[in-house]
GUTIFI-642622 format. One record per residue (C-alpha): x, y, z; residue in one letter; residue number from 1. Coordinates in steps of 0.25 Angstrom, whole numbers. Layout:
# residues N
X, Y, Z, A, NUM $
...
# end
This chain:
# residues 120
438, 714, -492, X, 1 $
445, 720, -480, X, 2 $
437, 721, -465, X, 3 $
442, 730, -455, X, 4 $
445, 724, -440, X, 5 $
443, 734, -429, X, 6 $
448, 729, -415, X, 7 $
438, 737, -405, X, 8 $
449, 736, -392, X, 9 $
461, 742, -401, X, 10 $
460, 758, -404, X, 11 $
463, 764, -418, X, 12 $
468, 777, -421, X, 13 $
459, 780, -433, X, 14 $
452, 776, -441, X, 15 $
456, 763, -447, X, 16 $
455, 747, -444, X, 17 $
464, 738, -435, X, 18 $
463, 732, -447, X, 19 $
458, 727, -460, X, 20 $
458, 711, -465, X, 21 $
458, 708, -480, X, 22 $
456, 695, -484, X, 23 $
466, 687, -475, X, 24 $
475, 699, -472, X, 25 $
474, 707, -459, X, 26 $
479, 721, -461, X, 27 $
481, 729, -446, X, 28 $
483, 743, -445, X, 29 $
495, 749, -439, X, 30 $
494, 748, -423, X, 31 $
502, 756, -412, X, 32 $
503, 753, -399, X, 33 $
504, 765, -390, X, 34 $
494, 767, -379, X, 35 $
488, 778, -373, X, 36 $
493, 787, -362, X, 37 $
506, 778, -360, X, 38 $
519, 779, -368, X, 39 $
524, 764, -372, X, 40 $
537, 760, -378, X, 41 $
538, 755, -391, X, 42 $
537, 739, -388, X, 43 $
525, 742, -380, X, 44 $
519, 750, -392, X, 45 $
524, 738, -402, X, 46 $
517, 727, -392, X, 47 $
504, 735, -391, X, 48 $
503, 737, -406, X, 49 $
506, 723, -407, X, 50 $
496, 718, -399, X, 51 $
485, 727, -406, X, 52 $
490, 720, -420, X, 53 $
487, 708, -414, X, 54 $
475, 711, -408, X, 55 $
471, 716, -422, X, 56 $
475, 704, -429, X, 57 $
467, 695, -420, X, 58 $
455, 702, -423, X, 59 $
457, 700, -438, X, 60 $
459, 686, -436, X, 61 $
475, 686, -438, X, 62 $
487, 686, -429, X, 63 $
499, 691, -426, X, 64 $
506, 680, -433, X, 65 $
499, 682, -446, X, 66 $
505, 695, -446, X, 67 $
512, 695, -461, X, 68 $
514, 710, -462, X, 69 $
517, 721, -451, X, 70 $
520, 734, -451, X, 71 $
529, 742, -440, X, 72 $
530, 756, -437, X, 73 $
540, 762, -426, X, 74 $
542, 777, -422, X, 75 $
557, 772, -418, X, 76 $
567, 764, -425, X, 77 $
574, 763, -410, X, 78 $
562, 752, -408, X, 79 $
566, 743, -420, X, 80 $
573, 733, -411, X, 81 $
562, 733, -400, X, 82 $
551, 732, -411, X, 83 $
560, 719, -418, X, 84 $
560, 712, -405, X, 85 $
544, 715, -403, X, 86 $
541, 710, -417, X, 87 $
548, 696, -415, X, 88 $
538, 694, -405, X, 89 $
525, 696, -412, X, 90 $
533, 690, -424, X, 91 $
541, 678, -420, X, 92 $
539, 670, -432, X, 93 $
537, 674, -446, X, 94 $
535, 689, -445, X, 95 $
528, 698, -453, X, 96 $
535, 705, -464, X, 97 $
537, 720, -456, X, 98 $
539, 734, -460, X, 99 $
546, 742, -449, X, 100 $
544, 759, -450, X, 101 $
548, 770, -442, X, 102 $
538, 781, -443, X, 103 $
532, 791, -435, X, 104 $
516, 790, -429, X, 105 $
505, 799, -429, X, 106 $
503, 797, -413, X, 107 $
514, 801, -403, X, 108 $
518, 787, -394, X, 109 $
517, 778, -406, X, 110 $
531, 769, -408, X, 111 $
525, 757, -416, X, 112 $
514, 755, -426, X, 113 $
511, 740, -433, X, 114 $
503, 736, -442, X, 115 $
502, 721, -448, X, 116 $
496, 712, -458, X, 117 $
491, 699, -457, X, 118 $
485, 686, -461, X, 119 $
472, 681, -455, X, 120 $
# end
């Protein structure tokens, strides 16, 4: 059985859920981190989707070191390096197994989209 976890302070841009936990596995949908009305650079973007992840977690009842899976989407491959350096931060020891794409969004201002799985 899964339950769906809503976070009432973060906005969604449709209709999904923040996230969905089944059993002892927390599933988090892909989160960006632009913000309205400013323009912000890449590691700004990555930070701010970061901290939604996280926020997102805690309200499942994980963490960001229970992170076992995540997922990262980059409109540039210029901002490998920058997103590599940001990661080790999050993920000084044991990181998650990743996945790193370059694609394009659906909205314009968008640089970074992750989404992650964890344990609870």
């Amino acid at each position: 059985m899964k339950k769906a976890i809503d976070v009432a302070s973060l906005p969604k841009g449709g209709p999904y859920s923040h996230a969905n936990v089944a059993g002892d596995l927390v599933f988090v949908s892909g989160q960006t981190g632009q913000v309205a009305g400013k323009e912000t650079t890449f590691s700004e973007q990555f930070e701010n989707s970061m901290g939604k992840i996280k926020t997102i977690l805690e309200a499942c009842g994980s963490s960001l070191d229970k992170v076992t899976r995540i997922s990262v989407y980059m409109s540039r491959k210029e901002d490998f390096k920058v997103m590599n350096d940001l990661f080790g931060k999050y993920f000084p020891n044991n990181p998650p197994a990743r996945t790193t794409l370059v694609v394009g969004f659906v909205a314009d201002g968008i640089s970074v989209e992750v989404d992650v799985i964890a344990t609870k």
